[in-house]
C-alpha positions as CSV (number, residue, x, y, z in Angstrom):
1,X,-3.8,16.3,11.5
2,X,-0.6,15.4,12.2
3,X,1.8,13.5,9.1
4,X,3.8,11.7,11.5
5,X,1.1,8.9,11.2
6,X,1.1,5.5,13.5
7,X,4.3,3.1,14.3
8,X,3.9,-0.4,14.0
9,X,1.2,-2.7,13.5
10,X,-1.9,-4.4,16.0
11,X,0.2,-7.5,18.0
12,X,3.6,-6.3,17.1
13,X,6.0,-5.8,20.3
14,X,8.2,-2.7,19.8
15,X,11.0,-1.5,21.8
16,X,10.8,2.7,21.8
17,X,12.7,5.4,23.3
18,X,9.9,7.5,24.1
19,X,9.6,11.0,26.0
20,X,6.7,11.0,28.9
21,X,4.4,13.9,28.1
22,X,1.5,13.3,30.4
23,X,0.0,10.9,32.9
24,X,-4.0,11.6,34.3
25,X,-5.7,9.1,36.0
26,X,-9.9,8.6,35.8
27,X,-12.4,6.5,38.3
28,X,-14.1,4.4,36.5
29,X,-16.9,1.3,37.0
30,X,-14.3,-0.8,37.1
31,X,-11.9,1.2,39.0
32,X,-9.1,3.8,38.8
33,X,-7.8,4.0,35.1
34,X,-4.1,5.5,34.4
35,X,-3.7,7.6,31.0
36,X,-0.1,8.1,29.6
37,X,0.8,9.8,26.6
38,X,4.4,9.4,25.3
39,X,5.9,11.2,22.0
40,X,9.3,9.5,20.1
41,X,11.8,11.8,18.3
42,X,10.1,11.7,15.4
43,X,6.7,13.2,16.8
44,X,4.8,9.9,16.8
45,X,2.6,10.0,19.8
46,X,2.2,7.0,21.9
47,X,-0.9,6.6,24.1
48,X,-1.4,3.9,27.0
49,X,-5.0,2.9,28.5
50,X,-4.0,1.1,32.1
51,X,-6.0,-0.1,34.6
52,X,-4.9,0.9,38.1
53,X,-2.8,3.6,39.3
54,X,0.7,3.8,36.9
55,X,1.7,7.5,37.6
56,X,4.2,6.5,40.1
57,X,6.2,4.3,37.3
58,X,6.0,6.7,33.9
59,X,6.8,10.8,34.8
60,X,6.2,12.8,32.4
61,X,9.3,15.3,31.4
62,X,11.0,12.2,31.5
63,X,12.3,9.8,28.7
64,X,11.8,5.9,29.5
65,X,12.9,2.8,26.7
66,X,10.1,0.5,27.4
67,X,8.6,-2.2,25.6
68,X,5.0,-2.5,24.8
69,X,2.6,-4.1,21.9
70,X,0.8,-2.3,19.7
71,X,-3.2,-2.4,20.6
72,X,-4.7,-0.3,17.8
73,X,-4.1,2.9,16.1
74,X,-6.7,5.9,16.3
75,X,-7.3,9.4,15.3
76,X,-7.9,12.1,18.3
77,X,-8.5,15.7,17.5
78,X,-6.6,15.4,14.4
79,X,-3.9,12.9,16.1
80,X,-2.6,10.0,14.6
81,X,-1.8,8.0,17.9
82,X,-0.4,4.6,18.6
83,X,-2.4,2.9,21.4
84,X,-0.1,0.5,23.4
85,X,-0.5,-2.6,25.7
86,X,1.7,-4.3,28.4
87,X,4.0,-1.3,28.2
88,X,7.4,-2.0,30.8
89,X,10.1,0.1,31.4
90,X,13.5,-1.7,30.0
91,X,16.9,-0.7,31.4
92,X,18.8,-3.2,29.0
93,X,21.6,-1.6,27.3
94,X,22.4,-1.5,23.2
95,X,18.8,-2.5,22.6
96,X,17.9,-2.0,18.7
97,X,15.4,1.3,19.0
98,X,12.0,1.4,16.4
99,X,12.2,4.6,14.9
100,X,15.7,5.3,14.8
């Protein structure tokens, strides 16, 4: 398990530098669904349940400020993760970053 633990709580709207560390996308009942993972500095790991194809906007290798809400937190193989909601990409400059 990791002791990083979970960032923020359900309903709260963050802003976070975060590093993209995987994107995967599943067909569903429903339609395609778009899995990104994102880690911060501090080793908190960020995950983002979207419906549609996203890989085109979030690469992983690559570090992105977005903002997003907080949806839940859950455990995953030992994981503490973050799960996150109407995550966009920000490019506004001397934003105050969660976490820093």
């Amino acid at each position: 398990m990791n002791a990083v633990g979970a960032v923020g709580v359900s309903g709260q709207r963050l802003t976070l530098d975060l590093s993209c560390e995987s994107a995967s996308i599943r067909d569903g009942t429903y339609g395609p669904t778009t899995t990104i993972k994102f880690k911060d500095d501090a080793g908190h790991v960020f995950v983002w349940f979207a419906s549609g194809v996203k890989t085109d906007i979030f690469e992983p290798g690559r570090r992105y400020v977005v903002k997003a809400t907080v949806r839940r937190h859950a455990e995953w193989k030992g994981v503490i993760e973050t799960h996150l909601t109407r995550v966009v990409e920000t490019k506004q400059p001397n934003l105050k970053i969660v976490g820093r």
